[in-house]
TIKOLDREN-275762 format. One record per atom (N, C-alpha, C): x, y, z. Coordinates in steps of 0.02 Angstrom, whole numbers, padded with zeros to 5 digits, always signed. Layout:
N
XYZ...
# end
This chain:
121
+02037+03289-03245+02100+03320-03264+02158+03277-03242+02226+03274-03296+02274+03221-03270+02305+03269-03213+02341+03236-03177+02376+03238-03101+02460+03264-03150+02475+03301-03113+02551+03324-03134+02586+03264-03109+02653+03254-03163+02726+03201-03117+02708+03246-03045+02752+03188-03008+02754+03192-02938+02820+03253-02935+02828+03254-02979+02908+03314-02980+02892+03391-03000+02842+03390-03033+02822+03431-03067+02822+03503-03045+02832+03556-03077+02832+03613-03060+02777+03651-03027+02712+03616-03065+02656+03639-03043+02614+03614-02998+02637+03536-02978+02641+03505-02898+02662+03538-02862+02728+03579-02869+02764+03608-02819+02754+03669-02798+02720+03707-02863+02680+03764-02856+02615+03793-02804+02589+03720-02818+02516+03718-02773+02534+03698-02715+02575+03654-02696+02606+03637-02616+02628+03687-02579+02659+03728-02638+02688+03798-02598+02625+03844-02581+02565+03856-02628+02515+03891-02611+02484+03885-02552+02462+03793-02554+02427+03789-02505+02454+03799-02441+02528+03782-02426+02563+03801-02375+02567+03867-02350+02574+03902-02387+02545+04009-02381+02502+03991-02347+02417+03975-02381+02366+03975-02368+02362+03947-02306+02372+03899-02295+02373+03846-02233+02397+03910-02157+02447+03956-02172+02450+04004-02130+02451+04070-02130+02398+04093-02183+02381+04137-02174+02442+04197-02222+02475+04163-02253+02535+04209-02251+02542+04237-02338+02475+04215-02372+02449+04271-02457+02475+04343-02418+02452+04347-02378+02437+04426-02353+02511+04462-02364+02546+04402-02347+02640+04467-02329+02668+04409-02400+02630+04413-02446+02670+04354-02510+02663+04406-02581+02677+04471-02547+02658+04515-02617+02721+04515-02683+02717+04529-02739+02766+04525-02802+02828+04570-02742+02804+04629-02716+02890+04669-02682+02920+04626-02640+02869+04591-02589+02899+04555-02521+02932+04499-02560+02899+04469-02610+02946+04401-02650+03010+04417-02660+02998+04475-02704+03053+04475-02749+03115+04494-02702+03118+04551-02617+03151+04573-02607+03184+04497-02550+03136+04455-02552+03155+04366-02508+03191+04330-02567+03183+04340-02614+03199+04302-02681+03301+04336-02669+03306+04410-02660+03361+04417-02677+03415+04430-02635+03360+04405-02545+03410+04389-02496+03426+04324-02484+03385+04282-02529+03412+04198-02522+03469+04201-02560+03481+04248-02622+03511+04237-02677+03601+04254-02637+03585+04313-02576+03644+04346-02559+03663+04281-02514+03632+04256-02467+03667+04193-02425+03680+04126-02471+03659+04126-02529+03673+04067-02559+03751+04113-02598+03774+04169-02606+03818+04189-02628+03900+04180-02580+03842+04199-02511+03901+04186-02438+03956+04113-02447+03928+04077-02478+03945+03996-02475+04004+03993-02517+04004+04047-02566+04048+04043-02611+04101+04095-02606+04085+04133-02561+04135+04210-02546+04207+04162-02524+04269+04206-02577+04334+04179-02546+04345+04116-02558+04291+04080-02606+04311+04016-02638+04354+04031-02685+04405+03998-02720+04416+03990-02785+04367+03964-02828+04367+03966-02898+04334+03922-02946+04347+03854-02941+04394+03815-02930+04406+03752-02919+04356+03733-02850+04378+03765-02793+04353+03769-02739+04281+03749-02735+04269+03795-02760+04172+03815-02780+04134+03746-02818+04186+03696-02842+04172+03662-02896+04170+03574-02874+04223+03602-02811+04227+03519-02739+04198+03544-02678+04132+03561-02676+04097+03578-02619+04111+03530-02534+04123+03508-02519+04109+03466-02444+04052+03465-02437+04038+03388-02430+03966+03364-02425+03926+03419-02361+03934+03451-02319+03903+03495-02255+03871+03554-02299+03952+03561-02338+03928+03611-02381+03862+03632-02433+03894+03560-02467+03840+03567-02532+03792+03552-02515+03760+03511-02438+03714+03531-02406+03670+03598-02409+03704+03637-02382+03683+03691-02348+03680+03721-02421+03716+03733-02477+03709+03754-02540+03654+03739-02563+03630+03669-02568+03560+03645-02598+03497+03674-02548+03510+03658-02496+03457+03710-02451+03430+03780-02468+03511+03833-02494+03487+03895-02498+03464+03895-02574+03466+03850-02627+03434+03854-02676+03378+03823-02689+03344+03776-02620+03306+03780-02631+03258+03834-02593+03284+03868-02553+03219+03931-02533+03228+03991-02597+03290+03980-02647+03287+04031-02692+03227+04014-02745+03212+03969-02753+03154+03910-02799+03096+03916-02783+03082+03913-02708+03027+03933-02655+03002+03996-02708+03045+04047-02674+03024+04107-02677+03000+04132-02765+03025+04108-02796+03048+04118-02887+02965+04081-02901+02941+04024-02879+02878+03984-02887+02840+04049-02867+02858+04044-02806+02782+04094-02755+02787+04154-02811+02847+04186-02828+02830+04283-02860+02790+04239-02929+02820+04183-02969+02794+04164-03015+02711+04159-03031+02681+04125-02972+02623+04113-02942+02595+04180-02942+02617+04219-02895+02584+04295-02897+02549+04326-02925+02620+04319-02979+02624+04353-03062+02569+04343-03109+02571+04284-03100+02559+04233-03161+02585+04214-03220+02664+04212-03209+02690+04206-03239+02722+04135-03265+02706+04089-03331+02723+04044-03326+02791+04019-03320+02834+03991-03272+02892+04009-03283+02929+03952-03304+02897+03893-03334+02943+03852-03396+02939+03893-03463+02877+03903-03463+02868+03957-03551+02917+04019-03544+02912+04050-03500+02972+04096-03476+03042+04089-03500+03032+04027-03461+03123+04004-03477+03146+03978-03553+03079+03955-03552+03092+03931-03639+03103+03999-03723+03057+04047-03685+03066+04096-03708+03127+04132-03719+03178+04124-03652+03225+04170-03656+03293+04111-03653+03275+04050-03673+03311+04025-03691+03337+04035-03764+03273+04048-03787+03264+04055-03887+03286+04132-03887+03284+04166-03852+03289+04259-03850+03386+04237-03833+03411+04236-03807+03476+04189-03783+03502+04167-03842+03484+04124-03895+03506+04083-03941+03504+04143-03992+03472+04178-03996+03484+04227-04057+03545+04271-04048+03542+04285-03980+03595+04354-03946+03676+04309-03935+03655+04242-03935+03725+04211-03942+03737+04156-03960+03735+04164-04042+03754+04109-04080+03797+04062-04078+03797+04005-04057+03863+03978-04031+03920+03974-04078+03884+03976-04162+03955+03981-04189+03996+04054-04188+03977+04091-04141+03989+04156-04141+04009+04183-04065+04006+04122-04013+04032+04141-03936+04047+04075-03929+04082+04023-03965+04084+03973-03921+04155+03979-03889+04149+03972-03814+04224+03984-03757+04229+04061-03735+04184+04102-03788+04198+04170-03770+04137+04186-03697+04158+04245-03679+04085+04241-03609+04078+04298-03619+04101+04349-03650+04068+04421-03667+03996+04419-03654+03970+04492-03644+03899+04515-03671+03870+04513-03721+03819+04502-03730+03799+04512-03810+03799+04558-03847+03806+04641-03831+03824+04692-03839+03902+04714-03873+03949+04646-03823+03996+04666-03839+04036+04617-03900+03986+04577-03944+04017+04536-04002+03998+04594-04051+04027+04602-04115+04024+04637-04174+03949+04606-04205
# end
């Protein structure tokens, strides 16, 4: 069988497994415990940005965007591992609701606008 890129999602997938495995830690890696680690990385990676402006948010300080890339990557961690769980493939996923996305917002029909999709005619 070929070897995934060295970048690969599903390199990164199995590194993360075996690392669980390596301590024992399948046991506390359930779809609730993910998802509820998945959406406290999501709240400290939010901290970084509290009381920014949009400009602000957009010229990080290198300490910063440090510590920004850090908390996205334990948000990635966690999104692989529930993925893994699941079994959920999550490029086909994304590709899916990229195309589910493209129907709900036609760009000749939202381009500059940021509404809901609900809320175009």
């Amino acid at each position: 069988m070929e070897q995934p890129p060295a970048d690969s999602l599903e390199q990164l997938r199995q590194r993360l497994a075996d690392f669980a495995a390596e301590r024992d830690w399948d046991q506390f890696h359930s779809p609730k415990n993910l998802a509820m680690a998945l959406a406290g990385e999501a709240g400290e990676l939010l901290e970084h940005f509290q009381w920014l402006s949009q400009d602000q948010s957009r010229r990080l300080e290198a300490e910063k965007l440090r510590d920004v890339g850090l908390e996205l990557a334990d948000i990635l961690i966690y999104l692989i591992r529930l993925g893994d769980k699941l079994g959920v493939d999550l490029i086909a996923a994304a590709h899916t609701k990229i195309h589910i996305n493209e129907s709900r917002y036609p760009a000749h029909k939202v381009r500059g606008d940021a509404r809901r999709a609900e809320e175009y005619d």
